[in-house]
C-alpha positions as CSV (number, residue, x, y, z in Angstrom):
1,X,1.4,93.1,-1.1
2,X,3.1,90.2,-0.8
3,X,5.0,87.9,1.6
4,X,8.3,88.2,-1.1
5,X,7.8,91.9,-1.6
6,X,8.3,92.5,2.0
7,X,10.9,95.1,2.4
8,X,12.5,97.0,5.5
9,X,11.7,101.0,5.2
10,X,14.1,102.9,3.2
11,X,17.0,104.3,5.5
12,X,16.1,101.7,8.3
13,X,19.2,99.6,7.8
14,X,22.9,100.5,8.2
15,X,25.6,99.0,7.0
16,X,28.3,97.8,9.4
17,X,32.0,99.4,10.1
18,X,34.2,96.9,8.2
19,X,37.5,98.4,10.4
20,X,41.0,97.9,8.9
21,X,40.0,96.6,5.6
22,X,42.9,98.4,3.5
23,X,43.2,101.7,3.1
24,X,40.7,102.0,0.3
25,X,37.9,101.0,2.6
26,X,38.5,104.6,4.2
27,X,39.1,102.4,7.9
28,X,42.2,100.9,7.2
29,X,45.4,101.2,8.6
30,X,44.7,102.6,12.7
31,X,40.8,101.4,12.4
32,X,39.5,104.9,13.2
33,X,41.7,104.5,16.5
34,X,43.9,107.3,15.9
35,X,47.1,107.4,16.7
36,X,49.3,105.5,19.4
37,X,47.7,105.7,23.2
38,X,46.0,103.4,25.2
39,X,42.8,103.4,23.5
40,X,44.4,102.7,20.0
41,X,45.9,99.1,21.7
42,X,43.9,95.1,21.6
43,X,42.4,94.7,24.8
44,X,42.3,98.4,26.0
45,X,39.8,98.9,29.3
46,X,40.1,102.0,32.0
47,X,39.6,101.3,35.7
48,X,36.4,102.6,36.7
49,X,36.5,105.9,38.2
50,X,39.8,106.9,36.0
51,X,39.9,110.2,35.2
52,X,42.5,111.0,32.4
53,X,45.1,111.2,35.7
54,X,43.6,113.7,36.6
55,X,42.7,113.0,40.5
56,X,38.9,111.0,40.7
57,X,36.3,112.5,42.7
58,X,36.0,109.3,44.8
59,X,39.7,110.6,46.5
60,X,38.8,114.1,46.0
61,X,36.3,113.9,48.1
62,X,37.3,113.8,51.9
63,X,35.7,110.9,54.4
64,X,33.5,111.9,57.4
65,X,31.6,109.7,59.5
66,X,31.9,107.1,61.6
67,X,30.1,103.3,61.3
68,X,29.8,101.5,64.8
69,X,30.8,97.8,64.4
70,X,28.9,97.0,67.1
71,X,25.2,98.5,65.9
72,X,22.4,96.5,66.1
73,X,19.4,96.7,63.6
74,X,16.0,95.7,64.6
75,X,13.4,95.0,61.9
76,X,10.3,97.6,63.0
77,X,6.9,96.5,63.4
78,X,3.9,98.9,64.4
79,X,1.1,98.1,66.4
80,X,-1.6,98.6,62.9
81,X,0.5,95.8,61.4
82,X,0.5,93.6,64.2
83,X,-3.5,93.9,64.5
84,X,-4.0,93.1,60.7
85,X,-1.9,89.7,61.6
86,X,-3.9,89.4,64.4
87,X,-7.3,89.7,62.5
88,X,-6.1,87.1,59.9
89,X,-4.9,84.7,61.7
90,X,-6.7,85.2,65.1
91,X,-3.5,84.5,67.4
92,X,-3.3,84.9,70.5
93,X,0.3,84.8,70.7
94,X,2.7,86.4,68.0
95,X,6.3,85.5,68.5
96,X,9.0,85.9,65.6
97,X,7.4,82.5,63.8
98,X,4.2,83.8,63.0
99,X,5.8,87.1,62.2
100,X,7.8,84.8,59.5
101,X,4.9,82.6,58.1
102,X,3.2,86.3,57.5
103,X,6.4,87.6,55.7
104,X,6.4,90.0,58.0
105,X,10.4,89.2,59.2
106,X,13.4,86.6,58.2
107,X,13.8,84.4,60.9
108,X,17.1,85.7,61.8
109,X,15.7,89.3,62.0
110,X,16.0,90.9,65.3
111,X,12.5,93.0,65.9
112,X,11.5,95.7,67.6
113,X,7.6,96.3,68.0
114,X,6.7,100.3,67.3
115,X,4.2,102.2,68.7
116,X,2.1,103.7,65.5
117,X,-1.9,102.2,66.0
118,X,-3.7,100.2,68.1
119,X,-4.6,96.8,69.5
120,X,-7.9,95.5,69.9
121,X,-7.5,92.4,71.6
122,X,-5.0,91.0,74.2
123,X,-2.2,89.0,72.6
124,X,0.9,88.2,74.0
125,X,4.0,89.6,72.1
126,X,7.1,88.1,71.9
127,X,10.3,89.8,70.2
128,X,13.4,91.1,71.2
129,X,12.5,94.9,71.8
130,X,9.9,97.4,72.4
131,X,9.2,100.9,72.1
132,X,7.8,102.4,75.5
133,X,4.9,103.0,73.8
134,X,4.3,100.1,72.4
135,X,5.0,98.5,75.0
136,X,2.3,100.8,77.1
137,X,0.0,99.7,74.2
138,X,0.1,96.1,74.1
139,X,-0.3,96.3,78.3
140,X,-3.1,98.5,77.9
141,X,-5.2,96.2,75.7
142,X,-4.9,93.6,78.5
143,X,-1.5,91.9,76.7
144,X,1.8,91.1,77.8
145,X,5.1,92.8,76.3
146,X,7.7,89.7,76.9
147,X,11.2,90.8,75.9
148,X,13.5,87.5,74.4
Protein backbone atom coordinates (compact mmCIF):
# COMPACT_ATOMS: atom_id res chain seq x y z
CA UNK A 1 0.00 0.00 0.00
CA UNK A 2 0.75 3.16 -0.84
CA UNK A 3 0.29 6.83 0.16
CA UNK A 4 -1.49 7.48 -3.60
CA UNK A 5 -3.45 4.26 -3.42
CA UNK A 6 -5.19 5.54 -0.32
CA UNK A 7 -8.88 5.26 -0.85
CA UNK A 8 -11.98 5.93 1.43
CA UNK A 9 -14.02 2.53 2.02
CA UNK A 10 -16.48 1.75 -0.62
CA UNK A 11 -20.04 3.18 0.35
CA UNK A 12 -18.38 5.69 2.89
CA UNK A 13 -18.91 8.81 0.87
CA UNK A 14 -22.24 10.44 -0.29
CA UNK A 15 -22.78 12.64 -2.74
CA UNK A 16 -24.40 15.92 -1.99
CA UNK A 17 -28.28 17.09 -2.71
CA UNK A 18 -27.61 19.48 -5.76
CA UNK A 19 -31.54 21.07 -5.12
CA UNK A 20 -33.21 22.87 -8.04
CA UNK A 21 -30.83 22.00 -10.64
CA UNK A 22 -33.47 21.56 -13.63
CA UNK A 23 -35.84 19.16 -13.64
CA UNK A 24 -33.56 16.43 -15.03
CA UNK A 25 -31.59 16.43 -11.88
CA UNK A 26 -34.84 14.78 -10.29
CA UNK A 27 -34.66 18.18 -7.55
CA UNK A 28 -35.62 20.67 -9.68
CA UNK A 29 -38.42 22.87 -9.77
CA UNK A 30 -39.87 22.97 -5.69
CA UNK A 31 -36.34 21.55 -4.34
CA UNK A 32 -37.92 18.60 -2.67
CA UNK A 33 -40.04 21.43 -0.76
CA UNK A 34 -43.29 20.36 -1.94
CA UNK A 35 -45.78 22.48 -2.63
CA UNK A 36 -46.67 26.14 -1.41
CA UNK A 37 -46.71 26.57 2.69
CA UNK A 38 -44.48 28.01 4.88
CA UNK A 39 -41.83 25.50 4.85
CA UNK A 40 -41.58 25.57 0.93
CA UNK A 41 -40.60 29.75 1.31
CA UNK A 42 -36.44 31.46 1.68
CA UNK A 43 -35.96 32.13 5.07
CA UNK A 44 -38.76 29.85 6.71
CA UNK A 45 -38.14 29.28 10.81
CA UNK A 46 -41.10 28.28 13.42
CA UNK A 47 -41.24 29.88 16.87
CA UNK A 48 -40.18 27.46 19.28
CA UNK A 49 -42.81 25.72 21.03
CA UNK A 50 -45.22 26.10 17.73
CA UNK A 51 -47.30 23.41 17.39
CA UNK A 52 -48.92 23.24 13.81
CA UNK A 53 -51.76 25.85 15.62
CA UNK A 54 -52.66 23.50 17.40
CA UNK A 55 -52.54 24.98 21.20
CA UNK A 56 -48.59 24.42 22.81
CA UNK A 57 -48.31 22.60 25.92
CA UNK A 58 -46.50 25.52 27.52
CA UNK A 59 -50.28 27.36 27.52
CA UNK A 60 -51.92 24.12 27.87
CA UNK A 61 -50.61 23.66 30.90
CA UNK A 62 -52.16 25.73 33.81
CA UNK A 63 -49.74 27.85 36.43
CA UNK A 64 -49.62 27.09 40.08
CA UNK A 65 -47.36 28.37 42.57
CA UNK A 66 -46.38 31.24 43.99
CA UNK A 67 -42.42 32.84 44.01
CA UNK A 68 -41.92 35.29 47.05
CA UNK A 69 -39.97 38.47 45.85
CA UNK A 70 -38.77 38.99 49.01
CA UNK A 71 -36.94 35.33 49.75
CA UNK A 72 -33.66 35.22 50.88
CA UNK A 73 -31.19 32.45 50.00
CA UNK A 74 -28.33 31.58 52.30
CA UNK A 75 -25.41 29.63 50.97
CA UNK A 76 -25.34 26.35 53.62
CA UNK A 77 -22.28 25.34 55.29
CA UNK A 78 -22.10 22.34 57.80
CA UNK A 79 -20.11 22.03 60.79
CA UNK A 80 -17.73 18.86 58.91
CA UNK A 81 -16.90 21.42 56.27
CA UNK A 82 -16.06 24.14 58.53
CA UNK A 83 -13.60 21.74 60.60
CA UNK A 84 -11.79 20.60 57.31
CA UNK A 85 -11.18 24.57 56.75
CA UNK A 86 -10.26 24.78 60.14
CA UNK A 87 -7.64 21.91 59.94
CA UNK A 88 -6.03 23.41 56.81
CA UNK A 89 -5.73 26.63 57.58
CA UNK A 90 -5.64 26.49 61.51
CA UNK A 91 -7.98 29.73 61.96
CA UNK A 92 -9.17 30.72 64.72
CA UNK A 93 -11.69 32.92 63.32
CA UNK A 94 -13.76 32.07 60.02
CA UNK A 95 -15.77 34.96 58.71
CA UNK A 96 -17.14 35.11 55.02
CA UNK A 97 -13.29 35.93 53.79
CA UNK A 98 -11.71 32.90 54.61
CA UNK A 99 -14.89 31.12 53.61
CA UNK A 100 -13.99 32.89 50.00
CA UNK A 101 -10.19 32.28 49.78
CA UNK A 102 -11.40 28.42 50.44
CA UNK A 103 -13.96 28.59 47.65
CA UNK A 104 -16.25 27.72 49.89
CA UNK A 105 -18.77 31.09 49.18
CA UNK A 106 -18.77 34.29 46.62
CA UNK A 107 -18.28 37.12 48.60
CA UNK A 108 -21.70 38.39 48.02
CA UNK A 109 -23.16 35.04 49.29
CA UNK A 110 -25.31 35.39 52.32
CA UNK A 111 -24.42 32.05 54.62
CA UNK A 112 -25.94 30.16 56.90
CA UNK A 113 -23.80 27.66 59.05
CA UNK A 114 -25.72 24.02 59.38
CA UNK A 115 -25.63 21.74 61.96
CA UNK A 116 -24.35 18.18 60.24
CA UNK A 117 -20.66 17.22 62.20
CA UNK A 118 -18.60 18.44 64.62
CA UNK A 119 -16.08 20.97 65.87
CA UNK A 120 -12.98 20.19 67.49
CA UNK A 121 -11.60 23.31 68.52
CA UNK A 122 -13.09 26.72 69.52
CA UNK A 123 -13.25 29.17 66.59
CA UNK A 124 -15.17 32.03 66.43
CA UNK A 125 -17.83 32.02 63.45
CA UNK A 126 -18.91 34.80 61.80
CA UNK A 127 -21.81 34.77 59.10
CA UNK A 128 -25.13 36.03 58.69
CA UNK A 129 -27.17 32.91 60.09
CA UNK A 130 -27.23 29.89 62.12
CA UNK A 131 -29.02 26.85 62.61
CA UNK A 132 -29.98 26.26 66.40
CA UNK A 133 -27.85 23.49 66.23
CA UNK A 134 -25.19 24.70 64.96
CA UNK A 135 -25.21 27.32 66.72
CA UNK A 136 -25.45 24.92 70.03
CA UNK A 137 -22.38 23.24 68.41
CA UNK A 138 -20.05 25.88 67.82
CA UNK A 139 -20.96 27.13 71.73
CA UNK A 140 -20.43 23.77 72.89
CA UNK A 141 -16.81 23.44 71.58
CA UNK A 142 -15.96 26.60 73.58
CA UNK A 143 -16.65 29.02 70.29
CA UNK A 144 -18.68 31.92 69.67
CA UNK A 145 -21.76 31.95 67.12
CA UNK A 146 -21.66 35.93 66.18
CA UNK A 147 -24.54 36.76 63.85
CA UNK A 148 -23.50 39.91 61.11
Amino acid sequence: MKLNELRPAPGSLKTKKRLGRGTGSGMGGTSTRGHKGAKSRSGYKQKKGFEGGQMPLQRRIPKFGFVSPNRVEYKGINLDTLQEVITKTGASVIDIELLSTNGLVAKKDLVKILGRGELSKAVEVKVHAFSASAASSIEKAGGKAITL
